[in-house]
C-alpha positions in Angstrom: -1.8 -29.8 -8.3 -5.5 -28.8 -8.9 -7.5 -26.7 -6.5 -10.6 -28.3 -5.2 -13.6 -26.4 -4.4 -16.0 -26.8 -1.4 -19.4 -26.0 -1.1 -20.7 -23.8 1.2 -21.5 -26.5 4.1 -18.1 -28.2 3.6 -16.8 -25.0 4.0 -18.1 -24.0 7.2 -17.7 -27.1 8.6 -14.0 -26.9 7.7 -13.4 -23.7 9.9 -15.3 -25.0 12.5 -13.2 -27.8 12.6 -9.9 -25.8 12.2 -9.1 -25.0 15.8 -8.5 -21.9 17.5 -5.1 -21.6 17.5 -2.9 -19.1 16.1 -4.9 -16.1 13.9 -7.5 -18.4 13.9 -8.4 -17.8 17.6 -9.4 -14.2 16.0 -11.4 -15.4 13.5 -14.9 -14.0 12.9 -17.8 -16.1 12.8 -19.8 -16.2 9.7 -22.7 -17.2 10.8 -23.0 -13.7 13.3 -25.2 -11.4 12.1 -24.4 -8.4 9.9 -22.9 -5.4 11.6 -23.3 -1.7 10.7 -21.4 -0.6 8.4 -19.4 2.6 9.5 -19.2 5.3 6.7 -16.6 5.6 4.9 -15.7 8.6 6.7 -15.1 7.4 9.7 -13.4 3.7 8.3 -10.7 6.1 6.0 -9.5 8.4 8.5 -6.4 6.0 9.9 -6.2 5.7 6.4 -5.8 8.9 4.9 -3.8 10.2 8.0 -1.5 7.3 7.7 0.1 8.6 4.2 2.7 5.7 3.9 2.8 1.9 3.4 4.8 -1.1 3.0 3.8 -3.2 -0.6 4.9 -6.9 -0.1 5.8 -9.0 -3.2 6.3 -12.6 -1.9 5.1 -15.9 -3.5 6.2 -18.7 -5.6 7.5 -16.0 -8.4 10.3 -15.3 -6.1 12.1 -18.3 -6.8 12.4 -18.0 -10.3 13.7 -14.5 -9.6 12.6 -12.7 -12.5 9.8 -11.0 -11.4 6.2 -12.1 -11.0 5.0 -12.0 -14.3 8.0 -14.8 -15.4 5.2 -17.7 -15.9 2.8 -15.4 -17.9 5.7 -13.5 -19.8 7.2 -16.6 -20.7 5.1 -19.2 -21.2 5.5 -21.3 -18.6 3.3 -24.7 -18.5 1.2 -24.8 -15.3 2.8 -28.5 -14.5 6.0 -26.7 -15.2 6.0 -24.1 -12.6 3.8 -26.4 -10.2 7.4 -27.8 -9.7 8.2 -25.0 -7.7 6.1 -25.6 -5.0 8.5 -28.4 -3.9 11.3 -25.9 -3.8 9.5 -23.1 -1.9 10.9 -23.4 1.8 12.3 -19.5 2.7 14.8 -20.6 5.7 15.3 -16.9 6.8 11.4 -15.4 6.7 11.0 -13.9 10.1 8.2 -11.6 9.7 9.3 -9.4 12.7 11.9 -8.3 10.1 9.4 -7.6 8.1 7.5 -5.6 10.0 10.3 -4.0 12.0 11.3 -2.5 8.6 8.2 -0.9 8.2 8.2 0.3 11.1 11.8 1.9 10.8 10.6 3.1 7.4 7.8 5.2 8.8 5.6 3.5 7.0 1.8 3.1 8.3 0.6 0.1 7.0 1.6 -3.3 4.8 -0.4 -4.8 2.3 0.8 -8.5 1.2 0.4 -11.0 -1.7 -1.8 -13.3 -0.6 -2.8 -14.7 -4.2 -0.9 -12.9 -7.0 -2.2 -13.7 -10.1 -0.4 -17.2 -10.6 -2.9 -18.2 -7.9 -0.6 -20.2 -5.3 -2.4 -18.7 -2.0 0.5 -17.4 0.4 -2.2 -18.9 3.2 -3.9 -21.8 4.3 -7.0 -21.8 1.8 -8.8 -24.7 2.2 -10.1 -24.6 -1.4 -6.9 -26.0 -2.8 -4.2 -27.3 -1.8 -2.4 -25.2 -3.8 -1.0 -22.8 -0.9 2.2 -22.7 1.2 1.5 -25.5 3.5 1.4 -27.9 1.3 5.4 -26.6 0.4 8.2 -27.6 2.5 7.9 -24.5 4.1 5.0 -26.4 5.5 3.3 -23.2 7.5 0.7 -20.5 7.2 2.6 -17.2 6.1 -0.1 -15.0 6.2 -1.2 -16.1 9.4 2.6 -15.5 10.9 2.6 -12.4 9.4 -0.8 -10.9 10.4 0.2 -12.2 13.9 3.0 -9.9 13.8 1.5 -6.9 12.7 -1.3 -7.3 15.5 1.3 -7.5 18.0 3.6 -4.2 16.2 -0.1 -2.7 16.1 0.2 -2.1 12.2 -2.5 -2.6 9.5 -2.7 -5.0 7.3 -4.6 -5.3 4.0 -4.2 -8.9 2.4 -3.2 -8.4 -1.7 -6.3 -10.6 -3.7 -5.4 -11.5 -7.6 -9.1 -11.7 -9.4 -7.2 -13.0 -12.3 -5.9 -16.8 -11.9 -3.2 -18.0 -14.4 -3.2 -21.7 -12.6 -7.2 -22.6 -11.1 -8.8 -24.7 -14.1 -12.0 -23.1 -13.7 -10.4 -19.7 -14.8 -8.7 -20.8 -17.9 -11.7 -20.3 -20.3 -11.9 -16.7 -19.2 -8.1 -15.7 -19.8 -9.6 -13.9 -22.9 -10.7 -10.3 -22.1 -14.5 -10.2 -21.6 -15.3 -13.2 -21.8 -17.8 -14.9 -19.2 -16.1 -16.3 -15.8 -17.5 -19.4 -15.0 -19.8 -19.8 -11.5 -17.0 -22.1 -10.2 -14.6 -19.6 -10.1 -17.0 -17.4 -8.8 -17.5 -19.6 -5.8 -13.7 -20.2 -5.4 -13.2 -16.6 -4.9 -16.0 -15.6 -2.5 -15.1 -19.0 -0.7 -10.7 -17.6 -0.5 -12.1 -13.9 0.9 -14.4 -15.6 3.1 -11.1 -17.1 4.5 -8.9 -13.8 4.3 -11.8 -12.2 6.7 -12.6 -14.9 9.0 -9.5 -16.9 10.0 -6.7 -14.3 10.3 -8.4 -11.2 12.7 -9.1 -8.0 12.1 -7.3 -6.8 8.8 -7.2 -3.2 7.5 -8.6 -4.3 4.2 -8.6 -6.2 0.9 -6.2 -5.1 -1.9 -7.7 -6.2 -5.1 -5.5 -6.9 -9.0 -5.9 -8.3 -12.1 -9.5 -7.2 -12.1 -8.7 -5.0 -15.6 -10.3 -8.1 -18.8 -13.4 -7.8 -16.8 -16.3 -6.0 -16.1 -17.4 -5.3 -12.6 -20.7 -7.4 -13.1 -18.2 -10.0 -14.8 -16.3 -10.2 -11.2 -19.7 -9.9 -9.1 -17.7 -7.2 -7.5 -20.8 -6.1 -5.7 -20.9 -9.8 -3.6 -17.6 -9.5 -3.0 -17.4 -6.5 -1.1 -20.4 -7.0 0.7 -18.8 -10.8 1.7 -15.5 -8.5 2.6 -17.9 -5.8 4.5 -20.2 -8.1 6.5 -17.2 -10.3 7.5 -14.8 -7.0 8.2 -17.1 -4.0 8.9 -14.0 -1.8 8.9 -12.3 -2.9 6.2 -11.4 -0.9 3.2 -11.6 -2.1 -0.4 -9.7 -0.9 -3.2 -11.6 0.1 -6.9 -9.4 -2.8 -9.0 -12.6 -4.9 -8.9 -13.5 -2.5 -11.9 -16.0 -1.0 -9.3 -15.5 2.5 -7.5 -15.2 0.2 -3.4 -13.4 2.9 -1.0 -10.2 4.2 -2.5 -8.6 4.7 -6.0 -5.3 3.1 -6.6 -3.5 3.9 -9.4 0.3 2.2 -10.7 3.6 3.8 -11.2 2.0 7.5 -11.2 1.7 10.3 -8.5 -1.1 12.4 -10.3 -1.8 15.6 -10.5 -3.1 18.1 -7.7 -7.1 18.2 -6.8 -8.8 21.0 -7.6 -10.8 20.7 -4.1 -10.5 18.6 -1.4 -12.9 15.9 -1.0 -13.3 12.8 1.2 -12.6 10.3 -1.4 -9.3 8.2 -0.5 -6.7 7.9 -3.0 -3.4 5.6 -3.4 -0.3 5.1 -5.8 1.9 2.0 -5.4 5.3 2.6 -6.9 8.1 0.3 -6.4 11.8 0.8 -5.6 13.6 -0.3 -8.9 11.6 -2.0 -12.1 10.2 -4.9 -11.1 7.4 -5.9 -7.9 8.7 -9.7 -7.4 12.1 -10.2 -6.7 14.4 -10.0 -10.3 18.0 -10.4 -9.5 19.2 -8.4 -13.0 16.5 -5.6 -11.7 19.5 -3.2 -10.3 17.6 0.2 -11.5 17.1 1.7 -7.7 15.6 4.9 -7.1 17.7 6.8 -4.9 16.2 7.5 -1.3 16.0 11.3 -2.2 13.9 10.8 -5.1 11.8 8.5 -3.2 11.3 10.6 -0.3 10.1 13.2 -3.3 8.0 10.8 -4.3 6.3 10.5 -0.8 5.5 14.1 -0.5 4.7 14.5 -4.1 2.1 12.3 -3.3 0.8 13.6 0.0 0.6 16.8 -1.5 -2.4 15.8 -4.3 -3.5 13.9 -0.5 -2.7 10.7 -2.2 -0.9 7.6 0.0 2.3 6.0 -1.1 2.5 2.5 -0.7 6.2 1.4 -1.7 7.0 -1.4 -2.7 9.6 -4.5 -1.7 9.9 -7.8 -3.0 11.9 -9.7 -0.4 14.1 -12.6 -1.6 14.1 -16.4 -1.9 15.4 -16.8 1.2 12.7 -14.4 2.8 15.3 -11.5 3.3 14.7 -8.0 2.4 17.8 -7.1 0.2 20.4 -4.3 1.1 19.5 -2.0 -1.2 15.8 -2.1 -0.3 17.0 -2.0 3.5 19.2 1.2 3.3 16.6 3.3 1.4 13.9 2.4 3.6 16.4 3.3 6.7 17.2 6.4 5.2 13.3 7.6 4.4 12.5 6.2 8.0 16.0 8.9 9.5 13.8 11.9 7.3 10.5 11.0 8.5 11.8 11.2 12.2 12.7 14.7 11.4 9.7 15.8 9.1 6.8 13.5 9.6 5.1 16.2 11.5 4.8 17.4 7.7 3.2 14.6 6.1 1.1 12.3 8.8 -2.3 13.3 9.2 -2.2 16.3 6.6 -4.1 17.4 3.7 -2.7 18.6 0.0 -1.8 22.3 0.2 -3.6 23.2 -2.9 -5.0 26.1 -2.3 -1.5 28.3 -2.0 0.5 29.0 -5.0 3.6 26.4 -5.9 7.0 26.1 -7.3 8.3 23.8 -9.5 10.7 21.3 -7.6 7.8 21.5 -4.9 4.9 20.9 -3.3 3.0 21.8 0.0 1.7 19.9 2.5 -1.0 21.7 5.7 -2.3 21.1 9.0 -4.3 23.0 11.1 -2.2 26.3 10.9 0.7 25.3 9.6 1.8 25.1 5.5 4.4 23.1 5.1 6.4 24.1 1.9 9.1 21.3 1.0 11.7 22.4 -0.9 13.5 19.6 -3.1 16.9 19.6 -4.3 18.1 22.6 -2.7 21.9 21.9 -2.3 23.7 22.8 0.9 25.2 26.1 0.8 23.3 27.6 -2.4 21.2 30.2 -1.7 17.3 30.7 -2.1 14.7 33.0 -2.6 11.1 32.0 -2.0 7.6 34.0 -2.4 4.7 32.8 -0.8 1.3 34.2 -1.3 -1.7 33.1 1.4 -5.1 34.3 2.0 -4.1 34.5 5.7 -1.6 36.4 8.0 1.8 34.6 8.5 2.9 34.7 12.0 6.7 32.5 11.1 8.3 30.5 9.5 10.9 27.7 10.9 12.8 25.0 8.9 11.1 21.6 10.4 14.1 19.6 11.0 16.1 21.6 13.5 14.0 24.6 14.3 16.0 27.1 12.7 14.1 30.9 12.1 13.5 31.9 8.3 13.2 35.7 8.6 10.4 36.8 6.3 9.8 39.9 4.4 6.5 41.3 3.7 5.4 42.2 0.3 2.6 44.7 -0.9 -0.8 43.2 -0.8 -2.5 41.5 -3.9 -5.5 42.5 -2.9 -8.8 40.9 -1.0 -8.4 37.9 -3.0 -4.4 37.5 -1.5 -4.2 39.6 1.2 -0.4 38.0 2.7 2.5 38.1 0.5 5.6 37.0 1.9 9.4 36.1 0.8 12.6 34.7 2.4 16.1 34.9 1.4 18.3 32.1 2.7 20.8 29.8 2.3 21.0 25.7 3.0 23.4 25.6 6.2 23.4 21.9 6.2 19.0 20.9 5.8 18.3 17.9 3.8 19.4 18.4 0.1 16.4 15.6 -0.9 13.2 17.6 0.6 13.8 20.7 3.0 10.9 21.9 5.0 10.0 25.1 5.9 7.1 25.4 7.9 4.8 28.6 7.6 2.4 29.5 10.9 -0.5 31.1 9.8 -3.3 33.0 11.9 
């Protein structure tokens, strides 16, 4: 299968003959004229406050089940791997599951592979008839997914591979810095023209495989302002080699700011090794050190989007379930500490730590701390501390006041107490300041 490429008339005229049923009934004209931008300020904020997300690896990797890299890793022919497409039929996708788990999770938001970088389209592109509805699956994924979202009233930012291992006009420019030809060009501006007209409002556009390339290579800067005219909302990642709204870094948490700012940050991590489905892949992270994970990251005010890569049969596995179950049973006992706060840098931290605030509140999180052992905590603040609670059940920490430091820390307090039966992966102790 080749893609074909329409021009800009054929295109138009193809989602004005489309129909309006579905996502497409939501679908924004491209012909209106361009809206305001908000600033970036004002578009973040959900954003920021949200914290957590839901990473979806799905696509025609899944079937080979050895991750999503298997055609580049191991050579696969394009005619080769084209043969999947007649296999690709998931009879137990429901993406209410989907988004139910997210939901249970505590997570804010999904972002889904809607091209990964072996360029089959997860939607109904009509660029190429590459895409899921020409498999015997026969329907528009994306668009049953974003549907469901809408209606579960979660976000949605729609994962966009720059990089194309399978579209003809891409091949010549596998080599790093090399030039990408105008065809491709045009095929992608025509594919995000379709992500941010035919599906709704979406939170954004997740961007990959951006790194052999130079922004001015890409043409970064008429893609975003296709994505921003289209979605005046919408957020844009910097993997377009260009800085767009937020940072997202791989497989790292980072290290604390020095100063808060209002620039927006993200880390995706993923649950075991790989982001497509591997079925050898049984390295899981516990829950505990991925709730760790979570906070470690809100506390350098950095989101967490975790990763699942559901399998063949569109099913989340079990072992993906029950740690996204058992974050979602912390988080309805401590998201007060990380939704809608800011990185506690500012206050002096432990090792096996890390502080989240709020308004008045510090929230200190306290990892590892085994039930029944004892602790001893000092806490130094340039304000007065009025209490201090464990977040979960309520329970009073009685506090001890220490000489002053001086002007520059006028508060010094400590606590003495022992884990009566708190959460061993990340207890909280909330401190109320004046």
């Amino acid at each position: 299968m080749k893609p074909f490429t329409l021009n800009r008339r054929d295109f138009t005229r193809s989602l004005v003959g489309a129909g309006a049923t579905g996502a497409l009934a939501n679908s924004v004209a491209l012909n209106a004229a361009p809206p305001q931008i908000p600033p970036l300020s004002e578009r973040g904020r959900w954003f920021r406050d949200a914290r957590f997300g839901m990473f979806i690896h799905f696509g025609l990797y899944t079937l080979l089940e050895r991750g999503e890299w298997a055609m580049f890793i191991e050579g696969i022919p394009i005619k080769e791997y084209e043969k999947n497409v007649a296999r690709f039929n998931p009879p137990r996708f429901k993406a209410a599951d989907w988004v139910s788990l997210a939901k249970s999770a505590g997570q804010r938001y999904i972002t889904f592979t809607s091209k990964h970088h072996d360029g089959f389209c997860m939607f109904n592109s009509r660029l190429t008839d590459y895409n899921v509805t020409h498999a015997p699956f026969g329907r528009d994924l994306l668009a049953e997914l974003v549907e469901e979202c809408h209606r579960q009233d979660m976000p949605i930012f729609c994962y966009y591979s720059l990089m194309d291992w399978h579209h003809p006009d891409y091949q010549q420019s596998l080599p790093p810095q090399t030039p990408i030809s105008s065809q491709y060009i045009d095929y992608m501006k025509g594919q995000l023209r379709e992500l941010c007209s035919n599906y709704g409002k979406i939170a954004g556009i997740w961007f990959d495989g951006g790194w052999d390339h130079k922004a001015e290579q890409w043409h970064a800067t008429e893609l975003l302002d296709i994505i921003y005219k289209l979605q005046p909302h919408a957020l844009v990642n910097n993997r377009a080699e260009t800085a767009a709204d937020f940072s997202a870094p791989e497989q790292e948490l980072g290290s604390r700011r020095e100063k808060n700012d209002d620039s927006l940050r993200e880390t995706c991590m993923v649950i075991n090794d790989d982001w497509g489905y591997a079925q050898d892949d049984q390295r899981f992270k516990s829950s505990s050190e991925l709730i760790q994970w979570l906070i470690q990251a809100a506390g350098s005010d950095t989101n967490f989007l975790l990763n699942i890569g559901p399998m063949p049969s569109g099913e989340v596995q079990p072992e993906f379930q029950q740690r996204l179950m058992e974050m979602g049973k912390w988080l309805e006992r401590n998201g007060e500490s990380l939704y809608g706060t800011r990185s506690g840098h500012n206050f002096f931290i432990y090792a096996d730590s890390t502080l989240t605030t709020r308004d008045n509140k510090v929230y200190f999180h306290i990892f590892n701390w085994q039930r029944g052992a004892m602790s001893r905590i000092n806490f130094d603040s340039k304000k007065h501390v009025n209490r201090a609670y464990v977040l979960e059940d309520g329970s009073p920490i009685e506090l001890i006041r220490n000489p002053a430091h001086g002007d520059a820390l006028p508060t010094s307090v400590s606590f003495v107490a022992r884990n009566t039966g708190w959460s061993t992966a990340d207890t909280v102790v909330v401190l109320e300041t004046s």
